[in-house]
mmCIF file as Biopython writes it, N, C-alpha, C and O atoms, coordinates in Angstrom:
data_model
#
loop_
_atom_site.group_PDB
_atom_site.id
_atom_site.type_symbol
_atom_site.label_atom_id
_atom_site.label_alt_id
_atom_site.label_comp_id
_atom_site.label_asym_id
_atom_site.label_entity_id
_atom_site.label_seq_id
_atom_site.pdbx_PDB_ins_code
_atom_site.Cartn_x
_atom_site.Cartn_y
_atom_site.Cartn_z
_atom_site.occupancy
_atom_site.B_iso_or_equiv
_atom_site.auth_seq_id
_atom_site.auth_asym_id
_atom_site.pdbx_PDB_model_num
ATOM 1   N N  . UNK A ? 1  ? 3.397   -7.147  -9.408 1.0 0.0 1  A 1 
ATOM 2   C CA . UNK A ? 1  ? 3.807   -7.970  -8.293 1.0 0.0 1  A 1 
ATOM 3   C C  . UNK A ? 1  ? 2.744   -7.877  -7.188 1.0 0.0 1  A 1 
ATOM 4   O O  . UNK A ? 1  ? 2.096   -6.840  -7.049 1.0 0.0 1  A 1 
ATOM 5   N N  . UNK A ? 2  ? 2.571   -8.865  -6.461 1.0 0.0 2  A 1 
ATOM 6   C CA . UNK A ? 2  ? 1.580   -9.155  -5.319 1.0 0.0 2  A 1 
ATOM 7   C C  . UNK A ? 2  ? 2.096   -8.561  -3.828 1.0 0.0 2  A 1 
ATOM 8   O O  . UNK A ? 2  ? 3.039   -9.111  -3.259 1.0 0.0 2  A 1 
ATOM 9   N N  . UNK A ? 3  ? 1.414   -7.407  -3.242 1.0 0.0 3  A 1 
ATOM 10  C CA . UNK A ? 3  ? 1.955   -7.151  -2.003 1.0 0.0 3  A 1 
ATOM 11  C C  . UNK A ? 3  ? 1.566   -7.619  -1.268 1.0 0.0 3  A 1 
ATOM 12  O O  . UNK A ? 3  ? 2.334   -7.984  -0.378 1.0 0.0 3  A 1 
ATOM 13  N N  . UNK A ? 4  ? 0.006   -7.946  -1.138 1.0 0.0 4  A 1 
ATOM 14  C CA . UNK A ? 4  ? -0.655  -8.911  -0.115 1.0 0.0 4  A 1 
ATOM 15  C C  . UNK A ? 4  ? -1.450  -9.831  -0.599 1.0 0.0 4  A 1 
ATOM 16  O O  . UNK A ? 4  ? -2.554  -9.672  -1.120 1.0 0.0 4  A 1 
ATOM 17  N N  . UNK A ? 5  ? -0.739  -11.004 -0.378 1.0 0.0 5  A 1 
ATOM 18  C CA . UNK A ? 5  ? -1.508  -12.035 -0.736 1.0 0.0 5  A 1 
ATOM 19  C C  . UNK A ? 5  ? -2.893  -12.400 -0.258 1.0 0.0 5  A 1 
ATOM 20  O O  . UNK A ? 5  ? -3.744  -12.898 -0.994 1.0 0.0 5  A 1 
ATOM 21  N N  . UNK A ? 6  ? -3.063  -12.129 0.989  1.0 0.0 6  A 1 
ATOM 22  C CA . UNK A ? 6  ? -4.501  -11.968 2.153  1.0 0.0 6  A 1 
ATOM 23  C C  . UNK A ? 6  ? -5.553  -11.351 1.291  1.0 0.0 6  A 1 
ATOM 24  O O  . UNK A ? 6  ? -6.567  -12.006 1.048  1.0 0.0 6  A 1 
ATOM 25  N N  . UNK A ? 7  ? -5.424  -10.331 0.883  1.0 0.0 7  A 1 
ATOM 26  C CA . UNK A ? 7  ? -6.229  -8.740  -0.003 1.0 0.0 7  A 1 
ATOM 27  C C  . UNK A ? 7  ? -6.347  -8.750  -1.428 1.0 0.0 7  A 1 
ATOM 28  O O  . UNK A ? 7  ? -7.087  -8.011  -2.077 1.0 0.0 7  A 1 
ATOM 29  N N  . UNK A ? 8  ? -5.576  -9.629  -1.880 1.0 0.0 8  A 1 
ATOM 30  C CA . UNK A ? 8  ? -4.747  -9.843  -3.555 1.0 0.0 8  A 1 
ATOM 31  C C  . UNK A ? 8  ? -4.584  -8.540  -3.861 1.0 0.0 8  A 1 
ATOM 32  O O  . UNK A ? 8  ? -5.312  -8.061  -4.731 1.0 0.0 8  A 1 
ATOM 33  N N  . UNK A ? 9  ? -3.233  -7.415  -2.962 1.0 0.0 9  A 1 
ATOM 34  C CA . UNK A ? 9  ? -2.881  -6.388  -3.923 1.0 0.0 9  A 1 
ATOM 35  C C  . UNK A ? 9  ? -2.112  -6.164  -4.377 1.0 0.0 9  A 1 
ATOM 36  O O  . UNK A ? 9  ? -1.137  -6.572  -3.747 1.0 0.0 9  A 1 
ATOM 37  N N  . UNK A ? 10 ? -1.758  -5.497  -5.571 1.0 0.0 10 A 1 
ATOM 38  C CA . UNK A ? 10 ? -0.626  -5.666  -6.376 1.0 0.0 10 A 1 
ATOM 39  C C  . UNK A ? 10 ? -0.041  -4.286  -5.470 1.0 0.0 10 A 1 
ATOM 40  O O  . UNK A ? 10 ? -0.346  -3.666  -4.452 1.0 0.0 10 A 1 
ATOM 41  N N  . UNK A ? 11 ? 1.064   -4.249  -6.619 1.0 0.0 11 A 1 
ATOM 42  C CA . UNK A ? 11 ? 2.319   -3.186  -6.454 1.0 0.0 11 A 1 
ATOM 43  C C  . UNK A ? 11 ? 1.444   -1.838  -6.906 1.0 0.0 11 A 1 
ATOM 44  O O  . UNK A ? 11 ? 1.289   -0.892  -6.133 1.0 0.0 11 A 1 
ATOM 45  N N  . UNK A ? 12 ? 0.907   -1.870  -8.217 1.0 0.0 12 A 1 
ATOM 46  C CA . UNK A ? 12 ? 0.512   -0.413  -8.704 1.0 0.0 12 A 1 
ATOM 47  C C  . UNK A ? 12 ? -0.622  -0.541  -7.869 1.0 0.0 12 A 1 
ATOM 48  O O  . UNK A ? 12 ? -0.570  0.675   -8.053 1.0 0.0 12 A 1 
ATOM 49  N N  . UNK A ? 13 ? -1.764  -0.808  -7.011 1.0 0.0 13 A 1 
ATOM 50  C CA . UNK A ? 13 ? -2.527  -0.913  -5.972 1.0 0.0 13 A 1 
ATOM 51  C C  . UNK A ? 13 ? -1.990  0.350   -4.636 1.0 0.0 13 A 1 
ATOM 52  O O  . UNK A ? 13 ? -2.496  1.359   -4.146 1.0 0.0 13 A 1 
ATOM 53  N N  . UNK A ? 14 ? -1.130  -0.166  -4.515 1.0 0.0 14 A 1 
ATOM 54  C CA . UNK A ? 14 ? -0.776  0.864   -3.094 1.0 0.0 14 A 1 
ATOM 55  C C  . UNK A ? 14 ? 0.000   1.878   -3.484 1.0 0.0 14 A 1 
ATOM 56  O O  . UNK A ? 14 ? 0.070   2.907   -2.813 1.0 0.0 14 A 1 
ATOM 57  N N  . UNK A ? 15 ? 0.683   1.703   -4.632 1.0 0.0 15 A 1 
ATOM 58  C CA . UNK A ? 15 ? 0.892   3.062   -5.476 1.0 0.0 15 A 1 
ATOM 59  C C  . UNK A ? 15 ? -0.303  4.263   -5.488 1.0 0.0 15 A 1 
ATOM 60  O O  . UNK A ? 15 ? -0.339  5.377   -4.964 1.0 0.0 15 A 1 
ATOM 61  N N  . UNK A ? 16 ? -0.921  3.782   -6.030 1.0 0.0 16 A 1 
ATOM 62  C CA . UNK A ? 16 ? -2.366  4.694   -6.467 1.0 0.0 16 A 1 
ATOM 63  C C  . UNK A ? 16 ? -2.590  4.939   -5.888 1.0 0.0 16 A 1 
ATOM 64  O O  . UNK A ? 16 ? -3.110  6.055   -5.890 1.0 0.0 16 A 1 
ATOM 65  N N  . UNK A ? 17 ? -2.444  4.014   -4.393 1.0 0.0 17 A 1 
ATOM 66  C CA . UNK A ? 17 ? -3.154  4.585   -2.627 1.0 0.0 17 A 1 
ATOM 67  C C  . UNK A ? 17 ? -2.480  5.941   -2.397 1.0 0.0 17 A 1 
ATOM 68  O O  . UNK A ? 17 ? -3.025  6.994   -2.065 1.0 0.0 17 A 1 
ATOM 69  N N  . UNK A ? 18 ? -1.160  5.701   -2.646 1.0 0.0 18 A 1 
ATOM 70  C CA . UNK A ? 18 ? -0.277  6.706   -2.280 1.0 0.0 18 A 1 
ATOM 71  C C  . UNK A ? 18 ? -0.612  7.538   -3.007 1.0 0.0 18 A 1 
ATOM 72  O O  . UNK A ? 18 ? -1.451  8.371   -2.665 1.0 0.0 18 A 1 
ATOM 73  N N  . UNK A ? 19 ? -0.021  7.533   -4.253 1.0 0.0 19 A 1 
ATOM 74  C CA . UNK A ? 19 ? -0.687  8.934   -5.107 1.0 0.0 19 A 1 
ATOM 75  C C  . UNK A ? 19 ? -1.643  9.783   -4.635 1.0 0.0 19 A 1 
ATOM 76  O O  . UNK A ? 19 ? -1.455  10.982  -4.427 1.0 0.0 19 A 1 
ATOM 77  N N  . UNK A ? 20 ? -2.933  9.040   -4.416 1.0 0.0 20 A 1 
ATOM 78  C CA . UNK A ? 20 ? -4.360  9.510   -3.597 1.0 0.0 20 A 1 
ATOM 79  C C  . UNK A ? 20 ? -4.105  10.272  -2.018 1.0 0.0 20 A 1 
ATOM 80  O O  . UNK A ? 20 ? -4.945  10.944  -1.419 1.0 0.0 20 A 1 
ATOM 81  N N  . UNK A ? 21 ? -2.918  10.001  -1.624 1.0 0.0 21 A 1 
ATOM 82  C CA . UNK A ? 21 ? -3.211  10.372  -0.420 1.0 0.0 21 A 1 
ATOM 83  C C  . UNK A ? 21 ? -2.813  9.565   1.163  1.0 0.0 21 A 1 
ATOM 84  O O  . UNK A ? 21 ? -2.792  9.844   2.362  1.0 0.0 21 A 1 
ATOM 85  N N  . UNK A ? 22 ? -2.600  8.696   0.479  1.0 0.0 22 A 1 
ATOM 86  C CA . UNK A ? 22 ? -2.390  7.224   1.288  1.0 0.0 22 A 1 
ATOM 87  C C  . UNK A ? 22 ? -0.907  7.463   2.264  1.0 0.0 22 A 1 
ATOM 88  O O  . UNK A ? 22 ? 0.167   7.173   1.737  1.0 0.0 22 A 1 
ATOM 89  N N  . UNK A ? 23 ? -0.926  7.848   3.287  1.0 0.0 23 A 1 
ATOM 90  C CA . UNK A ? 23 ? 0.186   7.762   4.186  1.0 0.0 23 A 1 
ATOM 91  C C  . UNK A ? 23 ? 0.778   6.484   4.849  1.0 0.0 23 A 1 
ATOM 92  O O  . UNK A ? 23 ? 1.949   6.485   5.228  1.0 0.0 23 A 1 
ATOM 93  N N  . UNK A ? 24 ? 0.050   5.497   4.979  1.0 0.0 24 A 1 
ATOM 94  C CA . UNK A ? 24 ? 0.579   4.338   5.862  1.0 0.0 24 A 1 
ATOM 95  C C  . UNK A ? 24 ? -0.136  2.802   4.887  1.0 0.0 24 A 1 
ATOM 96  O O  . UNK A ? 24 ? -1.089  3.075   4.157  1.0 0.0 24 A 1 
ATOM 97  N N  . UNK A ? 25 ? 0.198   1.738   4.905  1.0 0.0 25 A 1 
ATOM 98  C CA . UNK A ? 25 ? -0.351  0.402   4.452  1.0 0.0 25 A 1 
ATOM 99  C C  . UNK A ? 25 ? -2.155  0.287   5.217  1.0 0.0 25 A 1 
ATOM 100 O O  . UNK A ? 25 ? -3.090  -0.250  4.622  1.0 0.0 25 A 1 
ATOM 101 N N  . UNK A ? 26 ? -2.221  0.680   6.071  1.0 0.0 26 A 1 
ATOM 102 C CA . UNK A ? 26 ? -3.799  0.920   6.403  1.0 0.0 26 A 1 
ATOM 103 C C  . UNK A ? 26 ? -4.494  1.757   5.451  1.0 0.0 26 A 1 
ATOM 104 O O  . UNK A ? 26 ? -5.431  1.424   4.725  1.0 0.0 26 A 1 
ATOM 105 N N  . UNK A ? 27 ? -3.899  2.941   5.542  1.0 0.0 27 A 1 
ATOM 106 C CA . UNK A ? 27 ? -4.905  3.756   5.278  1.0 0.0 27 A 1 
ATOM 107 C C  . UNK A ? 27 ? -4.843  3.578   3.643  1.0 0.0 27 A 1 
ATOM 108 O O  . UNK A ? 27 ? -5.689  4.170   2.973  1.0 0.0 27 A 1 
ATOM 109 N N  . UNK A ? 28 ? -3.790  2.720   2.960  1.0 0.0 28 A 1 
ATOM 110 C CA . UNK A ? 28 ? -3.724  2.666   1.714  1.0 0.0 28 A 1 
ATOM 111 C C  . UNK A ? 28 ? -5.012  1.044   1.435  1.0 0.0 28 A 1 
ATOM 112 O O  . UNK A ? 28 ? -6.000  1.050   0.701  1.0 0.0 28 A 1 
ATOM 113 N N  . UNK A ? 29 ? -4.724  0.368   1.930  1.0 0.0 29 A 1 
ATOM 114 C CA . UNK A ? 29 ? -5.661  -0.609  2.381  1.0 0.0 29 A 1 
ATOM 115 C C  . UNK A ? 29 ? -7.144  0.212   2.207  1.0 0.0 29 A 1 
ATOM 116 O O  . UNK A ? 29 ? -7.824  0.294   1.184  1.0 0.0 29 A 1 
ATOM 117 N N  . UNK A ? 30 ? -7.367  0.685   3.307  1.0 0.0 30 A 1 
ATOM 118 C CA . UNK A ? 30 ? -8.995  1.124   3.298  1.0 0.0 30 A 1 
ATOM 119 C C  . UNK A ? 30 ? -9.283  2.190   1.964  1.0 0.0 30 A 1 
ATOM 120 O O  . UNK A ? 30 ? -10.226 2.828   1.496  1.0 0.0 30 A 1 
ATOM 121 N N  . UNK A ? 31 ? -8.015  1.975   1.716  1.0 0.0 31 A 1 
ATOM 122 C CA . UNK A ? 31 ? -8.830  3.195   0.291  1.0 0.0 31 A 1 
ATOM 123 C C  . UNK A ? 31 ? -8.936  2.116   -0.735 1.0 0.0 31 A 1 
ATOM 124 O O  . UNK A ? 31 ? -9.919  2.256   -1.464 1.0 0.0 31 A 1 
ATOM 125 N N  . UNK A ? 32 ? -8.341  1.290   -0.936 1.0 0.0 32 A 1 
ATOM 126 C CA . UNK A ? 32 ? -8.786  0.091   -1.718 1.0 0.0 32 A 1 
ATOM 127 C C  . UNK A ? 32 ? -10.105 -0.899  -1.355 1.0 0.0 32 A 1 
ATOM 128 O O  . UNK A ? 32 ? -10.544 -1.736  -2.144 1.0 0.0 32 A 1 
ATOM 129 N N  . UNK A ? 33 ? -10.799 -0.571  0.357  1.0 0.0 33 A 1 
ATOM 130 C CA . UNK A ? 33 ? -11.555 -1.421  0.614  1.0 0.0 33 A 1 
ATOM 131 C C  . UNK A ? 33 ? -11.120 -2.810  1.442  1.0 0.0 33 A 1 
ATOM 132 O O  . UNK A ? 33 ? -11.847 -3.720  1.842  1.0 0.0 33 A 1 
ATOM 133 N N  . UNK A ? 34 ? -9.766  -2.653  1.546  1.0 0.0 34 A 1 
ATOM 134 C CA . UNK A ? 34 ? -9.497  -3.880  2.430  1.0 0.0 34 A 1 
ATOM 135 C C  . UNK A ? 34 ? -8.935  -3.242  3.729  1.0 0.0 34 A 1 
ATOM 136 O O  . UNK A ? 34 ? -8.883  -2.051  4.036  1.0 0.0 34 A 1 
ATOM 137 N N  . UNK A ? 35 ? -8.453  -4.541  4.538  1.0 0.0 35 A 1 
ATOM 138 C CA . UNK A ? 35 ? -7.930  -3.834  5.925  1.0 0.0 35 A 1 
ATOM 139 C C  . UNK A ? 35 ? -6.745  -4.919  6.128  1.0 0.0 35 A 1 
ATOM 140 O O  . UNK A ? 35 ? -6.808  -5.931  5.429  1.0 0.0 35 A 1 
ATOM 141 N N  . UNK A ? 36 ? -5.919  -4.811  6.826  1.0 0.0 36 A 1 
ATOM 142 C CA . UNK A ? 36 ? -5.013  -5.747  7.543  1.0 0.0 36 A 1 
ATOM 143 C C  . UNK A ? 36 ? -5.129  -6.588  7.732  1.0 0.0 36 A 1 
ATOM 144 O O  . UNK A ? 36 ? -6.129  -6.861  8.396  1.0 0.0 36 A 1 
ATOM 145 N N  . UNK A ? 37 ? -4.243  -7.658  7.328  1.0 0.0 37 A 1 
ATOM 146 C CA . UNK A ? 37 ? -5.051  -8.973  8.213  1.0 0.0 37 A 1 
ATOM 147 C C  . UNK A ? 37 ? -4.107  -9.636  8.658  1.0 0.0 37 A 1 
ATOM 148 O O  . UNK A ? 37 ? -4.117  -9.626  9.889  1.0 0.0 37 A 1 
ATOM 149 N N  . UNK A ? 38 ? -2.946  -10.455 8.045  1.0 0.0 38 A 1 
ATOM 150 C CA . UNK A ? 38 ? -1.574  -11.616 8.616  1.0 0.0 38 A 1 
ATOM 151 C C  . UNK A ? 38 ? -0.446  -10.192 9.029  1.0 0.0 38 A 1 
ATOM 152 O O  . UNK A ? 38 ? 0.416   -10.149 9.907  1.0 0.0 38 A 1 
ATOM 153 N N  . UNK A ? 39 ? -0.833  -9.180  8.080  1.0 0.0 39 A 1 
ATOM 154 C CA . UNK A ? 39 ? 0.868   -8.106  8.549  1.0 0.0 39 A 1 
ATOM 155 C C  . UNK A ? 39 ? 2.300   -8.112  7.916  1.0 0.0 39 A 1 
ATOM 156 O O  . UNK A ? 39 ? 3.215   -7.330  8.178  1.0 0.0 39 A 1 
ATOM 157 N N  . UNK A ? 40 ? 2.309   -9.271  6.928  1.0 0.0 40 A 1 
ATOM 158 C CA . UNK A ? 40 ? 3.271   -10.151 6.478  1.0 0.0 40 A 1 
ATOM 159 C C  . UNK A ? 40 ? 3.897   -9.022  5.510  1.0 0.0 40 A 1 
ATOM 160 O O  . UNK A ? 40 ? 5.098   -8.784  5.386  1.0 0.0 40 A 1 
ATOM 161 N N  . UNK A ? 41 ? 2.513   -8.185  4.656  1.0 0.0 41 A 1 
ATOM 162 C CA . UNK A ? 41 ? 2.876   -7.284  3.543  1.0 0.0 41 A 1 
ATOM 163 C C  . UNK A ? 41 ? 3.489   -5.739  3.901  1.0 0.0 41 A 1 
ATOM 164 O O  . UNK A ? 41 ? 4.044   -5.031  3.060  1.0 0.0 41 A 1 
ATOM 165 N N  . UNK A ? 42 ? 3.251   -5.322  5.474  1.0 0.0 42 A 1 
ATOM 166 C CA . UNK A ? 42 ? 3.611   -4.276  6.169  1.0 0.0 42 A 1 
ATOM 167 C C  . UNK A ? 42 ? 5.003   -3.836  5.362  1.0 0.0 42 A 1 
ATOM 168 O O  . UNK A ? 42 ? 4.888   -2.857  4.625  1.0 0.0 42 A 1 
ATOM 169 N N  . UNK A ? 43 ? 5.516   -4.090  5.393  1.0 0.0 43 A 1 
ATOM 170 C CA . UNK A ? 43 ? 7.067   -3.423  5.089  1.0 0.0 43 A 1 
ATOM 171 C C  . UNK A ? 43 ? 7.535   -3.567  3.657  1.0 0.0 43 A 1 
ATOM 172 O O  . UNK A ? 43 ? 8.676   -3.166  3.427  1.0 0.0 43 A 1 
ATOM 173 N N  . UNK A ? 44 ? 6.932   -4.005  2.799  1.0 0.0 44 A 1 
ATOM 174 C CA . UNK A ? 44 ? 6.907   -4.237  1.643  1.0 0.0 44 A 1 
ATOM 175 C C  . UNK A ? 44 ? 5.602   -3.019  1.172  1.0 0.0 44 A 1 
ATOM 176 O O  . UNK A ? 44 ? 5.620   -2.634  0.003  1.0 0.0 44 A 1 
ATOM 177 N N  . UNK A ? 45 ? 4.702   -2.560  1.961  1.0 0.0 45 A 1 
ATOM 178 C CA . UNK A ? 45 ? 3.972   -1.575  1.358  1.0 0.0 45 A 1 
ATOM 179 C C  . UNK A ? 45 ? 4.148   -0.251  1.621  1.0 0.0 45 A 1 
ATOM 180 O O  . UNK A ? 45 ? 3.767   0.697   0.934  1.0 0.0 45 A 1 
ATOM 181 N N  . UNK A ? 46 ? 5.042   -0.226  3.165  1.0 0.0 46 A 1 
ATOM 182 C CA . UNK A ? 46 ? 5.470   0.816   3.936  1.0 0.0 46 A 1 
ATOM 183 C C  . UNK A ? 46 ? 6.189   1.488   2.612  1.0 0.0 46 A 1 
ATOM 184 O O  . UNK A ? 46 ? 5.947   2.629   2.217  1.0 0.0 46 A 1 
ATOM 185 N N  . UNK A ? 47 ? 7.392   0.300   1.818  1.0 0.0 47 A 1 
ATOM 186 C CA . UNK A ? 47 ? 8.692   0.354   0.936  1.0 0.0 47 A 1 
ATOM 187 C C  . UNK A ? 47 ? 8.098   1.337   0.432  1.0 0.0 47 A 1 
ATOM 188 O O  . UNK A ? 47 ? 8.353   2.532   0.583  1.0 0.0 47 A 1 
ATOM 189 N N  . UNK A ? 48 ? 6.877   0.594   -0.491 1.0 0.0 48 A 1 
ATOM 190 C CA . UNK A ? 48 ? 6.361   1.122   -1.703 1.0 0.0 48 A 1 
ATOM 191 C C  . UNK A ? 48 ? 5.757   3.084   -1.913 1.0 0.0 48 A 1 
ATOM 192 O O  . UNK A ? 48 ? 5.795   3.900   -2.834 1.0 0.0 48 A 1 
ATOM 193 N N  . UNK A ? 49 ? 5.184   3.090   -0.263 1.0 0.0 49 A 1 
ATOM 194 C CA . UNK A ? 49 ? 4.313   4.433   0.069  1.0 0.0 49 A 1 
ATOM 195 C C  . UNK A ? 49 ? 5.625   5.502   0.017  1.0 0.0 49 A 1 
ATOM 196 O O  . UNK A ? 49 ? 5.808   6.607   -0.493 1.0 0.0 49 A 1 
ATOM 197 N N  . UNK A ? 50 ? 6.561   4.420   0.949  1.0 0.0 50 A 1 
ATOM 198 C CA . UNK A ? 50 ? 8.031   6.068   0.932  1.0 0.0 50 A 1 
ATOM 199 C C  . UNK A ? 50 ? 8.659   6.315   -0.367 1.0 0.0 50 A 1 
ATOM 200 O O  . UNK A ? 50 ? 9.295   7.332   -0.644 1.0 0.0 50 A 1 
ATOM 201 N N  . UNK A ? 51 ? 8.433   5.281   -1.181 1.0 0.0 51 A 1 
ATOM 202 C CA . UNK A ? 51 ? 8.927   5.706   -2.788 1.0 0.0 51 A 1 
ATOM 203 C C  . UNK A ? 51 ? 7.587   6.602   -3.300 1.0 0.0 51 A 1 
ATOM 204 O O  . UNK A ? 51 ? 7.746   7.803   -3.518 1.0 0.0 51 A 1 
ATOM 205 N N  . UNK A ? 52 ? 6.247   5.969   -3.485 1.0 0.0 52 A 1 
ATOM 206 C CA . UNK A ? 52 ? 5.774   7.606   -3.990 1.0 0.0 52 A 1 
ATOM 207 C C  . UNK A ? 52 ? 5.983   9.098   -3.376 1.0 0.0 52 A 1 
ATOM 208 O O  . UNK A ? 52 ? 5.916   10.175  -3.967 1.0 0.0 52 A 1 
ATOM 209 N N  . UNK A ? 53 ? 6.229   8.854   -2.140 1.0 0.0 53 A 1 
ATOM 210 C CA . UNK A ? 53 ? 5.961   9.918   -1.495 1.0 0.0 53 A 1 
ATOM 211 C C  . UNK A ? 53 ? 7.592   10.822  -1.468 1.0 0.0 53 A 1 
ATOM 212 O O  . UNK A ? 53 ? 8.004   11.824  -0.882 1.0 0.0 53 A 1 
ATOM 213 N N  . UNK A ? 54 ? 8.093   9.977   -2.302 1.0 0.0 54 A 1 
ATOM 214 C CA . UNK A ? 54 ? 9.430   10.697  -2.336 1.0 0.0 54 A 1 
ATOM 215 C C  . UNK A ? 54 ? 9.545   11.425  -3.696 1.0 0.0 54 A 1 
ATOM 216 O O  . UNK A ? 54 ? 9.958   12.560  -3.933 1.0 0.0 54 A 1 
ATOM 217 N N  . UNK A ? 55 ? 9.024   10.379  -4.608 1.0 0.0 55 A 1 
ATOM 218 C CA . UNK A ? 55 ? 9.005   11.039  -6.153 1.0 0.0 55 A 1 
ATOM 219 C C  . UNK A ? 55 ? 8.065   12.790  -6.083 1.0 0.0 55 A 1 
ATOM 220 O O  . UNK A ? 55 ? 8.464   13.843  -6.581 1.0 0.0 55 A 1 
ATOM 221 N N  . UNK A ? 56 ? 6.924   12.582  -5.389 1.0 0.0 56 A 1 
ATOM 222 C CA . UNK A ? 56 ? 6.152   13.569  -5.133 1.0 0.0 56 A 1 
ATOM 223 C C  . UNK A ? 56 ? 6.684   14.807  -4.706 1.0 0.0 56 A 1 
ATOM 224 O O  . UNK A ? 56 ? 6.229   15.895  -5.059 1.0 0.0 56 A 1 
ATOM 225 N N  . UNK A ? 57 ? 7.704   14.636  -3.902 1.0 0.0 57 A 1 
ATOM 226 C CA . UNK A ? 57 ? 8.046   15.937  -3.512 1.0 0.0 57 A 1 
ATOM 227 C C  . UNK A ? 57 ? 9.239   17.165  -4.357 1.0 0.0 57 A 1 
ATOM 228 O O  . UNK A ? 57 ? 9.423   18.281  -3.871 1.0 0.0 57 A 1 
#
């Protein structure tokens, strides 16, 4: 599934961010090489970061 259409990133995209380390949709962003841009995907990637970061613990 597509989280940001702006960036073209998928779902397993900001997963992996997370996995890696990735605390917020930015910083999962710049680890992929992109940055923010419309905001539209914010809460839909936020979703995604508090589910790895939950399995993780």
């Amino acid at each position: 599934m597509v989280v940001c259409v702006c960036n073209a990133i998928r779902e397993r995209d900001v997963r992996e961010a997370a996995r890696n380390g990735a605390r917020s949709p930015g910083k999962a962003y710049e680890k992929l090489g992109c940055r923010l841009q419309c905001g539209q995907c914010v809460p839909f990637a936020r979703s995604i970061i508090s589910q790895e970061r939950a399995i993780a613990c």
